[in-house]
TIKOLRO-475486 format. One record per residue (C-alpha): x, y, z. Coordinates in steps of 0.2 Angstrom, whole numbers, plus 5000, padded with zeros to 4 digits. Each point is the difference from the previous one (the first is absolute). Layout:
# residues N
XYZ...
This chain:
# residues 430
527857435218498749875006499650115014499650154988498949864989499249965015499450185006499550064984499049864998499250035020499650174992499149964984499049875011499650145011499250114985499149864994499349975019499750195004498150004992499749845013501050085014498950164998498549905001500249895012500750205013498550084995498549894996500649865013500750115012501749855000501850065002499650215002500350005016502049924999500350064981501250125006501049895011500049884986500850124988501450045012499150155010500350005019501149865002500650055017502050065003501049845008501450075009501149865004501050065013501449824997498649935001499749844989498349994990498749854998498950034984498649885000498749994988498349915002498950054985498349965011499149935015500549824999501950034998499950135011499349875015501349874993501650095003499450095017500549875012501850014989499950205003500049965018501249895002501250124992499450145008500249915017501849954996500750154990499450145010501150144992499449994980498950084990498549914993498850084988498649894991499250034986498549964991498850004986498249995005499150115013499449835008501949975003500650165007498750015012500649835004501550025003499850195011498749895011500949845002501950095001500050155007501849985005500750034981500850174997499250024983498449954993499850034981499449954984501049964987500550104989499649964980501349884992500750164986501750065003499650195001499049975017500649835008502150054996500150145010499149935016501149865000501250114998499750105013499549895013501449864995499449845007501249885008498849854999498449984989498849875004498649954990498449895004499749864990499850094981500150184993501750014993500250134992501550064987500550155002499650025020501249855003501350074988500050175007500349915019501349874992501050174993499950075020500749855006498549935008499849805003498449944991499249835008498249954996498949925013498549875001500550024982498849904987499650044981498649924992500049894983499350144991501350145006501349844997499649974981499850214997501750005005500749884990499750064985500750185006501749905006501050144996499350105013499649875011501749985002500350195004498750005010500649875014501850054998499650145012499749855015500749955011499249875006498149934999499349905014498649894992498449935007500349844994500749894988498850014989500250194997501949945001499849914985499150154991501550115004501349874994499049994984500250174997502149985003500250075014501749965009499749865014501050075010498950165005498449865003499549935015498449915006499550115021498449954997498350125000499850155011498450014999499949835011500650105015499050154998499650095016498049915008499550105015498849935008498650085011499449955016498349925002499650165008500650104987499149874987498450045010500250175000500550004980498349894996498850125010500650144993499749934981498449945006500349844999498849865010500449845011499049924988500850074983500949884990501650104995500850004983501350124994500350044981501450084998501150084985498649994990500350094982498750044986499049924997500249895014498850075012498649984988500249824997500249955016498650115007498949914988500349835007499750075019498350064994499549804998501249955016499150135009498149924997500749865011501050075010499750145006501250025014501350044985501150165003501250044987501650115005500350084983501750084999500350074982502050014994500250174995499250145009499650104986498749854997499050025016498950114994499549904985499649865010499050095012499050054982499849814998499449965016498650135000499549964981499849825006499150055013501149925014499950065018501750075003501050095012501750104999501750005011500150204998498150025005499649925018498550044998499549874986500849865008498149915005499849835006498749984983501650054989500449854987501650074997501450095007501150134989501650025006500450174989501650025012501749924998501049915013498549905005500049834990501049895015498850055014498449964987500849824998500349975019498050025001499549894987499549834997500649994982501050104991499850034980501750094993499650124984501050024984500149834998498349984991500350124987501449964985500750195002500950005017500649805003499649995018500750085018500749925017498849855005500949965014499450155010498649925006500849855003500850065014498550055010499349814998498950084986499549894984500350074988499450014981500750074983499750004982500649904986501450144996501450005011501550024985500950145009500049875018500449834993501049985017498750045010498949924991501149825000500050025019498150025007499549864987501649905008499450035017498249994995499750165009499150064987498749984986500250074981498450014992499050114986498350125000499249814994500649935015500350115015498250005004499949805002501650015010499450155011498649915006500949825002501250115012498450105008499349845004501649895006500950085016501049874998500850044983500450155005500749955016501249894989500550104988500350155013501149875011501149974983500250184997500650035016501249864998500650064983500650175007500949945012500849894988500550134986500650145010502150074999500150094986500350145008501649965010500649914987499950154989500950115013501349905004500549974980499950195000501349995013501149874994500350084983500650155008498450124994499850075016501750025006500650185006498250025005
C-alpha cells in the first residue's frame, strides 16, 4: 500500500513539474538530450550469463570521483561480475564513461515511478546495489530488495535539513531504509544523523570519507610546462584558479579582481565554471565587463594579454590547481549550493580559499581549518586575504606544507570500505 502511495504521489509531482520541465528542455536547452533515457528508453539489454550484477549509483561528478577508486578495487579483485553505474546528471555520466571505461554499462538513472524503474530492475535483476553518499530512493531500492539484491550505501552522509524532513515523514523513513543493508558513513557526525532518524545501529559503521582518497595525477614539470604555454600562461603570471564557481559567483569575484588587478597586474585567474551548460554565460560576463579572456576550446584566444582563462571543458579542474598559486573553490560563496571538495587543491601544495557556506562539507570543512590548510573568508574579505597571501610567499609556503600533511593524514576510506564490503559477505559468489 505505501509503495502505491508513494508512486502516485511521484506522479502528481511530475504533473505539477511538467510546465518547468518543459521550460527548462526547450528554452534552456537542460535535460533533452537524456529525457528518454530518464523515462526508461534505451536502457541497454544485460544479459547476465551467471554472471553476478553490481549496480552502482552516483547521482553527479563528485560522488562519481568519490566511489572510483572503490570501483577499481572491486573491479581488480572480482574480475567475472557485471558492474553497471548509473547516473543522474550529464556532468556525471560523462564522468564516469571518461574516468571508467572498464564498466559494462554506463546509464542514467531511470525516474524513481514504478511503471519505468520496476521493469529495468526487473529485468536486469541486480545482485548488489551500491549507492554513493545520498539519493535513496523508494521505489528503486524496493524493486532491487524484491530481486534479491543486497543494498549498502557508501561515503554515506545526510544533511541536517534532509535529517529533520525525514523525521517528520517517519513512517516512510522507516520504509525507506528498510531496503539497506548496510550504510557505511563519513563520519560520526553523519552517524549521529542517521541514528536520529532510528536507523538500526547494526547496519552503521564510520570507513571514513572517499573523497579523501580521490585519484590526484600529477604532471610532470615538463608536461606542467607544456600545459602553461599552451594556456598562454607567462614566467611572470601569478596563477589563481577559481573553480566550481556558480551564479552569481563569477560576477562578484570578478569584481573584486578588477581592483586586485590595478595593483597587480601580473593576476591570472583560471576560471573553471561547475556546470557546462554555464560556460557560455560566463563568456557573456567576461566580454560585458570588458575583461580580456581566452577559451580552452579556442587556441587561438589563449594570449599572454588574457586576464582570464575559461575552462568551458570538463575533466580539467585538477591540472588548473597544480598550476596555480592559490586556489579559490566555488559554491561555497553563494547560500544555494553549500560548498564542494576543498581539499583538491590541498594536495598539489595549493592554498586554498572558500566561502562562508560550506553546510553540505562540514567535514571537510572541520579538517582544512584543523590543519590550517586553508582559509574561509567572505566577498568582504577575500580581497584583503588575497593580497596578504600575494604579498607573503611564506603564508602560502605554510599553509601549502599543512595541506600536504593533512592528506597524508586522512587517507583509508577506501580500503576500509572495501574490506567491510567483504566482510559482511556483499560480494561473495562474485
Amino acid at each position: 500500500m505505501y509503495l502505491f502511495l508513494y508512486n502516485i504521489l511521484i506522479f502528481l509531482l511530475a504533473i505539477l513539474c511538467l510546465p518547468y520541465l518543459l521550460f527548462q528542455m526547450f528554452i534552456k536547452g537542460k535535460y533533452k538530450k537524456n529525457f528518454l533515457k530518464r523515462i526508461g528508453f534505451q536502457f541497454p539489454s544485460i544479459d547476465k550469463k551467471n554472471k553476478k550484477l553490481i549496480w552502482i549509483h552516483a547521482v553527479s561528478v563528485g560522488e562519481t570521483k568519490a566511489v572510483t577508486p572503490l570501483i577499481k578495487l572491486i573491479r581488480n579483485k572480482y574480475k567475472n561480475c557485471l558492474i553497471l553505474i548509473s547516473s543522474v546528471t550529464e556532468t556525471g555520466h560523462l564522468e564516469a564513461k571518461k574516468n571508467l571505461p572498464f564498466i559494462d554499462y554506463h546509464v542514467f538513472l531511470p525516474f524513481d515511478f514504478a511503471p519505468i524503474i520496476s521493469p529495468i530492475i526487473q529485468k536486469s535483476s541486480p545482485d548488489l546495489v551500491i549507492l554513493s553518499e545520498t539519493d535513496y530512493w523508494l521505489q528503486f531500492l524496493s524493486a532491487a530488495k524484491k530481486q534479491g539484491a543486497k543494498i549498502a550505501v557508501v561515503n554515506g552522509k545526510i544533511s541536517e535539513r534532509s535529517t529533520n524532513r525525514l523525521k517528520k515523514i517517519s513512517f516512510f523513513t522507516k520504509k525507506l531504509f528498510s531496503n539497506i543493508d548496510l550504510i557505511c558513513v563519513q563520519s560520526s557526525h553523519y552517524l549521529t544523523r542517521f541514528l536520529d532518524l532510528r536507523i538500526d545501529n547494526k547496519k552503521l559503521t564510520v570507513t571514513g570519507n572517499l573523497k579523501f582518497d580521490d585519484n590526484y595525477p600529477l604532471l610532470t614539470e615538463k608536461e606542467l610546462n607544456e600545459w602553461k604555454n599552451s594556456l598562454g600562461i607567462s614566467n611572470d603570471a601569478f596563477v589563481i584558479a577559481i573553480g566550481s564557481t556558480h551564479d552569481p559567483e563569477e560576477q562578484e569575484l570578478l569584481k573584486i579582481f578588477s581592483r586586485l588587478w590595478e595593483s597587480y597586474p601580473q593576476i591570472k585567474i583560471i576560471l573553471v565554471p561547475r556546470h557546462p551548460e554555464r560556460f557560455n554565460k560566463v563568456a557573456n560576463l567576461l566580454e560585458k565587463e570588458n575583461i580580456a579572456y581566452g577559451r580552452i576550446t579556442l587556441p587561438e584566444t589563449l594570449q599572454k594579454n588574457n586576464k582570464v582563462i575559461l575552462v568551458d571543458a570538463m575533466g580539467l579542474l585538477k591540472k588548473c590547481y597544480q598550476i596555480s598559486k592559490i586556489a579559490i573553490v566555488g559554491g561555497s560563496f553563494t547560500e544555494k549550493v553549500g560548498g564542494h571538495n576543498i581539499l583538491e587543491p590541498c594536495w598539489y601544495g595549493v592554498p586554498v580559499l572558500f566561502g562562508p557556506y560550506l553546510f553540505s562539507q562540514p567535514e571537510l570543512l572541520d579538517i582544512v581549518l584543523r590543519f590550517n590548510a586553508g582559509k574561509q573568508v567572505t566577498l568582504e574579505t577575500v580581497e584583503s586575504e588575497l593580497m596578504h597571501l600575494i604579498q607573503k610567499s611564506e603564508l602560502r609556503q605554510m599553509l601549502a606544507e599543512n595541506g600536504l600533511k593533512m592528506m597524508k593524514e586522512i587517507n583509508g576510506a577506501t580500503q576500509k570500505t572495501f574490506l567491510l564490503l567483504e566482510e559482511k559477505g556483499f560480494l561473495d559468489g562474485f
